[in-house]
C-alpha positions as CSV (number, residue, x, y, z in Angstrom):
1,X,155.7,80.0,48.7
2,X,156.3,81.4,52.2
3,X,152.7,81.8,52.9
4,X,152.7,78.1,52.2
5,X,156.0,77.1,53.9
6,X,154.5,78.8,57.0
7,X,151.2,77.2,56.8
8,X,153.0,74.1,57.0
9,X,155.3,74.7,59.7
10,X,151.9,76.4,61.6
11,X,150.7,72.4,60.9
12,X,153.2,70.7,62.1
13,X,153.3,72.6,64.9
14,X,149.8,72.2,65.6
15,X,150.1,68.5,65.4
16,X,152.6,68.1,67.6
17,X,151.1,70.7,70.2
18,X,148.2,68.1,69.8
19,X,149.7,64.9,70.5
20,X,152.3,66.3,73.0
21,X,148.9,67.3,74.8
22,X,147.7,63.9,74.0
23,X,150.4,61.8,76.2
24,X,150.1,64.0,78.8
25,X,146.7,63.6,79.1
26,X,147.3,60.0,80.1
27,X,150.9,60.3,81.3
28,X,151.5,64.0,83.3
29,X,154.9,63.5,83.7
30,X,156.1,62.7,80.4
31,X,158.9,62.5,79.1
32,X,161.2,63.0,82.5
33,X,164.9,61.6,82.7
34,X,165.5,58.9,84.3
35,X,166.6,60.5,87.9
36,X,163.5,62.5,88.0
37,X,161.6,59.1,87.3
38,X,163.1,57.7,90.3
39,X,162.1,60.7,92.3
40,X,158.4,60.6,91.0
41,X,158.3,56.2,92.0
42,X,159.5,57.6,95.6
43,X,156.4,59.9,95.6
44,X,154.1,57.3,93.9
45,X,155.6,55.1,97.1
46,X,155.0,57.6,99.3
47,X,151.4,57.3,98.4
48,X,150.8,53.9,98.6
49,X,151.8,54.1,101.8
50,X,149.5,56.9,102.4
51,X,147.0,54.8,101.4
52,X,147.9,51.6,103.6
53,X,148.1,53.2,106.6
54,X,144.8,55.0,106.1
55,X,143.5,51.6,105.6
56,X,144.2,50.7,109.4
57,X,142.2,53.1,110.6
58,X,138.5,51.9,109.9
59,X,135.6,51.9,112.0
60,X,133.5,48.8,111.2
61,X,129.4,49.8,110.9
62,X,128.1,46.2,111.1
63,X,128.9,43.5,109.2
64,X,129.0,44.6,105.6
65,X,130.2,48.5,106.4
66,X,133.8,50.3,107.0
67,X,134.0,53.7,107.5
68,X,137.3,54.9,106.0
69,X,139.2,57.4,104.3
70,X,141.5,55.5,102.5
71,X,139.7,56.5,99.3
72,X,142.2,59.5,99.8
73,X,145.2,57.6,98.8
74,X,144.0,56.0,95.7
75,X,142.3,59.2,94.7
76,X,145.4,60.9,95.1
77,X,147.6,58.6,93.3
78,X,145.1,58.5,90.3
79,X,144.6,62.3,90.4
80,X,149.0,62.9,90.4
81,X,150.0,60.0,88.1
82,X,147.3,59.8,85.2
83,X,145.3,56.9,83.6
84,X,148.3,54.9,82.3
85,X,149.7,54.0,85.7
86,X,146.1,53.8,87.2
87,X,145.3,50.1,86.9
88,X,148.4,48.6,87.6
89,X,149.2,50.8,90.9
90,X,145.8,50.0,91.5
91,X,146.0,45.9,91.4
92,X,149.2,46.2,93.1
93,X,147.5,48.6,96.5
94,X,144.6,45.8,96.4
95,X,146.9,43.1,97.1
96,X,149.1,45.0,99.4
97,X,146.2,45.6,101.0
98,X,144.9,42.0,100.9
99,X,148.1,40.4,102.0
100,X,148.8,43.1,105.0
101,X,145.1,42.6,106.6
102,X,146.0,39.2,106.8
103,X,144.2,38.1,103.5
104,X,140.9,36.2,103.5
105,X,139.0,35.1,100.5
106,X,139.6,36.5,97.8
107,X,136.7,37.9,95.3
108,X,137.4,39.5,91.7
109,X,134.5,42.2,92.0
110,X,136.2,43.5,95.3
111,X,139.6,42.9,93.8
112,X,138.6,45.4,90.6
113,X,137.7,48.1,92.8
114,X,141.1,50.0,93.3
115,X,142.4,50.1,90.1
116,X,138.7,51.5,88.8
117,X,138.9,54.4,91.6
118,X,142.4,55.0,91.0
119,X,141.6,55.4,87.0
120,X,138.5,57.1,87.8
121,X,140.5,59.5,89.5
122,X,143.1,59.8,87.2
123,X,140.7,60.9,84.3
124,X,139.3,63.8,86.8
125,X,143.0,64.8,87.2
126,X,143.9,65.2,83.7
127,X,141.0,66.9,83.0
128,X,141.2,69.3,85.5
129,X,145.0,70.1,84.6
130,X,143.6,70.7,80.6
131,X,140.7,72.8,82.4
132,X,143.0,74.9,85.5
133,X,144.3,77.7,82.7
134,X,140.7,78.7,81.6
135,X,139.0,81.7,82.9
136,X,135.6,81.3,83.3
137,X,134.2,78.8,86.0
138,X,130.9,78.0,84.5
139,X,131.3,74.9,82.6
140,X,133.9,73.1,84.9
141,X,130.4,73.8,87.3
142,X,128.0,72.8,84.6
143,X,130.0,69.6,84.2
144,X,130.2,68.9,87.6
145,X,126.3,69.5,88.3
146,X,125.5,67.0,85.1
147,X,127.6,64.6,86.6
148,X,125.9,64.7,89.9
149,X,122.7,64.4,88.7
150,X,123.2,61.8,85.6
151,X,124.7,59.3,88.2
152,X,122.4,59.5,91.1
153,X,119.3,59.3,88.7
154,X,121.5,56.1,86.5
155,X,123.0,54.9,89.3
156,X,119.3,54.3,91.4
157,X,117.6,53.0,87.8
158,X,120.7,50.1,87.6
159,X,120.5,49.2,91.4
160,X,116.6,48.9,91.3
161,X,116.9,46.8,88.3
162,X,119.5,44.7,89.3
163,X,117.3,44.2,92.5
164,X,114.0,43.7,90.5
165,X,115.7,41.5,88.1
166,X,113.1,38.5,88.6
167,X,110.4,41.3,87.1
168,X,109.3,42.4,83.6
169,X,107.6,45.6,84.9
170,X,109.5,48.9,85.3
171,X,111.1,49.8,88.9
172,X,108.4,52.6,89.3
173,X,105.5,50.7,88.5
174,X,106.7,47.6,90.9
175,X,108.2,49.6,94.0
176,X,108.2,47.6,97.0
177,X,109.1,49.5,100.6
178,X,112.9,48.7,100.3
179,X,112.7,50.2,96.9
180,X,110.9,53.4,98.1
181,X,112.9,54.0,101.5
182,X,116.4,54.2,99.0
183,X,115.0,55.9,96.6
184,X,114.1,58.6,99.4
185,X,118.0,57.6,100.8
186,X,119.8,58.1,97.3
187,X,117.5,61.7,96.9
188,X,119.0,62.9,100.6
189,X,122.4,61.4,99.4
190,X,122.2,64.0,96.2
191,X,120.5,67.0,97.9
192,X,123.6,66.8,100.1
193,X,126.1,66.3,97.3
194,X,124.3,69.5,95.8
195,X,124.2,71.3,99.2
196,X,127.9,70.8,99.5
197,X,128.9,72.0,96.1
198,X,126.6,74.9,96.1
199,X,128.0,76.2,99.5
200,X,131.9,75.5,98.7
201,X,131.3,76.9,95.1
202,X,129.9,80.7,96.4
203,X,132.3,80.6,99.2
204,X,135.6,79.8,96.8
205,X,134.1,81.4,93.3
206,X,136.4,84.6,93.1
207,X,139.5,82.4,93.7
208,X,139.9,80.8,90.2
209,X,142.4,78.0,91.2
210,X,141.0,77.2,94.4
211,X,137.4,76.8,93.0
212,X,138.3,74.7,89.7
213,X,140.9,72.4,92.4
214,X,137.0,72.1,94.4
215,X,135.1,71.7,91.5
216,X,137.2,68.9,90.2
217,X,137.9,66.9,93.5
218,X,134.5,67.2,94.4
219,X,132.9,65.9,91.4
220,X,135.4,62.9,91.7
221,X,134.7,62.3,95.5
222,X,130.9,62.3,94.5
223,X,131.2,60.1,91.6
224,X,133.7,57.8,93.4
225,X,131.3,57.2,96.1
226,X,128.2,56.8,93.9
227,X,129.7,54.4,91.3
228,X,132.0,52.1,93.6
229,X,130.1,52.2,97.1
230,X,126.8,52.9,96.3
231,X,126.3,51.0,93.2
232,X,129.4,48.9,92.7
233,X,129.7,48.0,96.6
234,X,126.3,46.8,96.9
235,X,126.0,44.8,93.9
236,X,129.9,42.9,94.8
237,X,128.6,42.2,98.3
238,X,125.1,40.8,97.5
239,X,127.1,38.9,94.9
240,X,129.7,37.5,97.0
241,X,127.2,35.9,99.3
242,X,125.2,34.4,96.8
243,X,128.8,33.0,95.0
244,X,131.1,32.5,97.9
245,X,129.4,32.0,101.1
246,X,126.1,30.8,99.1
247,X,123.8,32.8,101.1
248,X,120.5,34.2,99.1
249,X,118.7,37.2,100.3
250,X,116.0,37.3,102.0
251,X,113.3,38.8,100.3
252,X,113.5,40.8,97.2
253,X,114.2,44.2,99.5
254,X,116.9,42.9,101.4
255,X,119.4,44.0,98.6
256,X,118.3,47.7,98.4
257,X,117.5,48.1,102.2
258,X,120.2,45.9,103.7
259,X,123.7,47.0,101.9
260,X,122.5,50.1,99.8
261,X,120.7,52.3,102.6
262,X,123.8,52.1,105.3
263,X,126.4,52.8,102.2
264,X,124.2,55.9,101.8
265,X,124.4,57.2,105.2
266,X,127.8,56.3,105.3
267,X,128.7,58.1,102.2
268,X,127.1,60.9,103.5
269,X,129.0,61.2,106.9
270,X,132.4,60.9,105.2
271,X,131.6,62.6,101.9
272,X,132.9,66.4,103.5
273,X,136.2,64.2,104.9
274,X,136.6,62.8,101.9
275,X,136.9,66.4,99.5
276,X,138.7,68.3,102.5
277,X,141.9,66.0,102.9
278,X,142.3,65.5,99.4
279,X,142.3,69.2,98.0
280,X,144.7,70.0,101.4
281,X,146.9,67.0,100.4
282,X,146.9,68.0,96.8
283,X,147.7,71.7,97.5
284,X,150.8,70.6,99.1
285,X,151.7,68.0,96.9
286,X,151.6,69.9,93.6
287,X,154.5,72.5,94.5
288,X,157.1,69.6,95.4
289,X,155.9,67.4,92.0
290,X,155.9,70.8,89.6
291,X,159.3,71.7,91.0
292,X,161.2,68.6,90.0
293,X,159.2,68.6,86.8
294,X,160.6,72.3,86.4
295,X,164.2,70.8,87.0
296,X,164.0,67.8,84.5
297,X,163.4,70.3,82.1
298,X,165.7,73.0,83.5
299,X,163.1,75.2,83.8
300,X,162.3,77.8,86.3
């Protein structure tokens, strides 16, 4: 009888261990009292304005390229405040955003952007906090190398299509110049994502926390940049011309050669900024959030 009373209790346990780990998966913070909530908004404020101000400063590469690091701020707020919060902060920075630089027109695939980097960025966050206790190093890195190389590779295949979608014969066997020229592009784009991670990986390895925190913001960074500036950016602004300023391309390379070449080398040059500035802003961040989580709970 107590074997089984104890099995139970050991159950119970378990199951609440389990779906106490499930909530905070998608909510970090839970549950926090009321005054610690309203410490947490004035952080989660803090970083919205983090993120508008970085917005200001952008140099403008032609017509159809910024080159910013306000990426940092909606990383950052995804990364802190997990998946639940993630799409409606990220709604409510777009149209800050959109009202403050004196609005425009108005287009739902650049609208959906920010909420999809801030929950992109949130899953990378709660993933890395179920990860950071673990030991060993080498599947956080074997994770992060698949991810690499699964969205280069599936992120060139849907661009080419997208661009060849007129055609009934495979990219490979219907490669035009503009094709070829980003596929060399998107390959340069990946050997430096690798070059990067390869370097900062042997130089932070016998530092557990520092190298999971750098495996973990780096794979976001990467995957950020491929899915909603390489792929994502080229396909909204090809598509807003053609639906709001009704303006074709010019030939069938135009799409590839035009918007996705210049997002590559842009990528590229901000890339480093991108991983650097967030893992320093996180570092300090995480002491002032964990101490007032420590308090809610009385716990020191």
């Amino acid at each position: 009888m107590q074997k089984l009373r104890l099995q139970k209790q050991l159950g119970v346990a378990k199951k609440s261990i389990d779906r106490s780990a499930i909530i905070k998966f998608f909510l970090p913070f839970w549950p926090l009292k009321l005054r610690y909530n309203i410490y947490l908004i004035s952080f989660l404020a803090l970083f919205i304005a983090l993120k508008i101000v970085l917005g200001i400063f952008v140099v403008r590469i032609g017509p159809t390229i910024s080159l910013g690091i306000s990426w940092v701020g909606l990383a950052l707020i995804g990364w802190i405040f997990g998946p639940v919060v993630a799409m409606p902060i990220g709604f409510l920075t777009d149209t800050l955003s959109f009202f403050l630089g004196g609005g425009g027109v108005w287009y739902w695939l650049y609208a959906v952007q920010e909420p999809m980097i801030i929950f992109t960025a949130a899953l990378f966050g709660s993933i890395y906090r179920i990860r950071k206790n673990y030991a060993s190093n080498f599947w956080d890195f074997v994770f992060q190398q698949i991810l690499i190389v699964g969205f280069c590779i599936s992120g060139f295949i849907f661009l080419s299509l997208y661009n060849n979608a007129d055609t009934d014969r495979f990219l490979v066997r219907n490669n035009s110049f503009g094709t070829t020229l980003s596929m060399v592009f998107m390959a340069l784009f990946f050997v430096f994502a690798e070059l990067i991670s390869w370097l900062l990986y042997s130089k932070h390895r016998k530092t557990k926390e520092s190298i999971k925190l750098f495996l973990y913001v780096s794979t976001m960074m990467i995957t950020l940049s491929i899915l909603y500036s390489l792929v994502l950016g080229t396909i909204s602004i090809n598509e807003f011309l053609i639906n709001v300023v009704h303006q074709k391309p010019k030939t069938r390379d135009f799409i590839l050669s035009a918007y996705l070449i210049p997002r590559v080398i842009k990528e590229t040059l901000r890339l480093p900024i991108l991983i650097i500035c967030a893992i320093a802003l996180i570092k300090i961040s995480e002491p002032y959030l964990q101490n007032f989580f420590n308090l809610s709970r009385l716990r020191w």
